[in-house]
N, C-alpha and C positions, 0 to 999 in steps of 0.2 A: 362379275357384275358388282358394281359398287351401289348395294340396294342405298343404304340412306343416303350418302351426297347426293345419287338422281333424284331420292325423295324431294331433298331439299332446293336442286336445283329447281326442280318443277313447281317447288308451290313457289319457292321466290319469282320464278316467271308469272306464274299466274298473278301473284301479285301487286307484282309493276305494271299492269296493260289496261292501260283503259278501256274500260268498256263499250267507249263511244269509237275507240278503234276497231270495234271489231264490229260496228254495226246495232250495240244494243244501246235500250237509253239508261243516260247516266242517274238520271230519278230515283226516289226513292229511297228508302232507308238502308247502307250497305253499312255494316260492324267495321269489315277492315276492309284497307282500298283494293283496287283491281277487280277481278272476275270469282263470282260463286266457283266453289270445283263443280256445282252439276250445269252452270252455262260450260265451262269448259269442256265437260265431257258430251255435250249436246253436238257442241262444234268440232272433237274429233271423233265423233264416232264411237265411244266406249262408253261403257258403263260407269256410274257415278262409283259403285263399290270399287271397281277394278285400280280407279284412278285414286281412289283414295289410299289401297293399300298400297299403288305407289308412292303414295308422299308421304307416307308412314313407313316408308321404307321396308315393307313387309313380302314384296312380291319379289321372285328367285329369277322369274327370265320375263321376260317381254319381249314380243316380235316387231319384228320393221317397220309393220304397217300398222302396229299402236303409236310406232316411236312416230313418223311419218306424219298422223295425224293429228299426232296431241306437239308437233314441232311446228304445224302450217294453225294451226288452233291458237299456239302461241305467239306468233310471229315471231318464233327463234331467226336471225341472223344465219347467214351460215358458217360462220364458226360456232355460234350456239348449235347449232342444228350439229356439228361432227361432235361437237362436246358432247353433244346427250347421246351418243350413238356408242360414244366412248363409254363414257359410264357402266353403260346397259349390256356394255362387251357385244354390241351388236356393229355386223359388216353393215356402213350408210350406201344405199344404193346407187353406183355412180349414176343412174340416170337421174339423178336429183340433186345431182350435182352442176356446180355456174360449167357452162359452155363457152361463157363470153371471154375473147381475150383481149385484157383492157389494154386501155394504151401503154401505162406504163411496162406491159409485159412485153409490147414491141420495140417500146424502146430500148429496152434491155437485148433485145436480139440485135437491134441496130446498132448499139454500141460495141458488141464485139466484134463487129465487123471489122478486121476483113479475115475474121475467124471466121467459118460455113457453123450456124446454128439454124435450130429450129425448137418448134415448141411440138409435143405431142398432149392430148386432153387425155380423159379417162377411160376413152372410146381406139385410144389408139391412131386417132385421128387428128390430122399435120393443122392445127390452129394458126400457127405463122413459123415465119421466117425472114432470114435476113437476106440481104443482095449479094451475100459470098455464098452461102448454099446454093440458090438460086443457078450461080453462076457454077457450083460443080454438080448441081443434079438439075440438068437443065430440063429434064421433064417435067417439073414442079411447074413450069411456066402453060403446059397443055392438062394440068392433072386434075383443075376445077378448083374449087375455093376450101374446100374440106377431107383433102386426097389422105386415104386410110394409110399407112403404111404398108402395113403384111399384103393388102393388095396394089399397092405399085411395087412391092420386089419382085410377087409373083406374077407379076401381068406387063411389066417393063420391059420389051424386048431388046432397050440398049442396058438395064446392068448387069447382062452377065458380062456382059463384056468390059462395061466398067469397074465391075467388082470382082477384082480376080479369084477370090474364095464362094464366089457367090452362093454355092451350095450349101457350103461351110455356114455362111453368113444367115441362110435358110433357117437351119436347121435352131442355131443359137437363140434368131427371135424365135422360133416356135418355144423353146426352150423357157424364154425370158416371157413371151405372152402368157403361156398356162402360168406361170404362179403371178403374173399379172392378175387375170384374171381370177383367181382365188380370192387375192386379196382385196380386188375390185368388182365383184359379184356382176354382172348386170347380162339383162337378156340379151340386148346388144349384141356382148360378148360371145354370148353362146352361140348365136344366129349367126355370126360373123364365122366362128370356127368351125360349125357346120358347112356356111358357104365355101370357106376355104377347102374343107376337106373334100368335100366332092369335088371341086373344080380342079385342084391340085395334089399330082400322086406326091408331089415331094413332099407337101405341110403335110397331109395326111401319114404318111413314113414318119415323120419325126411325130410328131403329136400322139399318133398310139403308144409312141415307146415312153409317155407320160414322164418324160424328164424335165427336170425345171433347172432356172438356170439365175444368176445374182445380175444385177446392171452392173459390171465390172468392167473397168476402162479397157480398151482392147483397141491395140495397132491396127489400122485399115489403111491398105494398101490401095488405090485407085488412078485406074487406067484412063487419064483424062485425054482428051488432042493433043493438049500442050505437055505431054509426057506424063509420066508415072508420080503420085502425089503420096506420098505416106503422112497419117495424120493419128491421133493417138485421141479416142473417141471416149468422152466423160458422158454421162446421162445422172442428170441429178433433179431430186426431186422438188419442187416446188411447192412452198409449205404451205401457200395462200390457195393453193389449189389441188386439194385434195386429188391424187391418181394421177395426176400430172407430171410429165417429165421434160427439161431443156436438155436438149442434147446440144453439144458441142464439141466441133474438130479442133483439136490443136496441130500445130505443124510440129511432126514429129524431128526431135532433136536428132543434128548428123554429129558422127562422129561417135 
């Protein structure tokens, strides 16, 4: 925990925000611009003392849901908001994390087209994609508008057949979820893996044996109608969007 830069980051927020931003009147005699620290600490919830020894850089740990409060208190941004989170060496809660996937994120999946891409959130859930995914995992087209991953491998009655390692392929996301999900805290998460595990003896086999795995490129072989496709599968992280990942197929080199 980086106590005094959070200190410092904090009262400099406080002291850019008008007060008529948040609702209070700008009237009256204020010494220096922006917000008192004890309006601040009104509107997140903490005590005047608490918030002070952080701006005094004197407090050792701070939990989520100080940082949480005194971030929606401030009207931190959400790169302000992972910045303070940084600081404080505290995991920011993916559910408090943007959902939304703007346009210019699909037009980036549309321009590699006639690559097969797709975008995943923090939820592990398919945000978009392009018209060459589409067209090699045509289930996308019946999966709803927010189709989870780990539950269309496991509840897709055509990828074993299109994934010839499918089991293989199982076992690696369960692998790649758990320290997903480390890194990305959220209850979601947890409720999801519990869904999974009951539902499916295979996640549940791989997920006890608590192994974790890196997003490392890896050949995928897939058994389409129009013949056999090999492609060499990247998953990179998206810097605008904390917990997020693009994946994309390349056509893997012959010869």
């Amino acid at each position: 925990m980086e106590a005094a830069e959070l200190g410092s980051f904090l009262r400099t927020r406080r002291e850019r925000l008008d007060p008529a931003a948040v609702g209070l009147p700008a009237t009256g005699h204020r010494r220096t611009s922006g917000l008192r620290r004890e309006e601040v600490a009104v509107l997140a919830g903490v005590g005047v003392s608490w918030l002070t020894r952080l701006e005094q850089g004197k407090a050792n740990r701070v939990s989520a849901d100080v940082l949480s409060g005194l971030a929606t208190a401030l009207r931190l941004s959400r790169t302000e908001r992972q910045h303070l989170f940084a600081l404080a060496a505290v995991h920011l809660p993916a559910d408090v994390a943007d959902s939304t996937l703007d346009p210019s994120s699909q037009r980036l999946l549309d321009g590699l087209d006639p690559n097969p891409a797709y975008i995943l959130d923090h939820h592990w859930d398919l945000v978009g994609w392009n018209a060459a995914e589409a067209r090699l995992f045509p289930m996308l087209d019946h999966a709803g508008e927010r189709p989870n991953l780990l539950r269309i491998f496991l509840t897709d009655p055509d990828l074993p057949t299109l994934i010839g390692d499918w089991e293989h392929e199982v076992e690696r996301l369960t692998r790649q979820f758990r320290a997903h999900r480390t890194s990305h805290p959220s209850p979601v998460l947890d409720e999801l893996a519990e869904e999974l595990r009951a539902a499916h003896p295979i996640f549940e086999a791989a997920w006890t044996r608590h192994d974790v795995a890196p997003l490392a490129p890896k050949m995928r072989v897939l058994r389409t109608p129009a013949g056999t496709r090999t492609f060499e599968q990247h998953r990179l992280a998206l810097p605008d969007h904390d917990g997020w990942l693009l994946v994309v197929f390349l056509p893997a080199e012959s010869g």
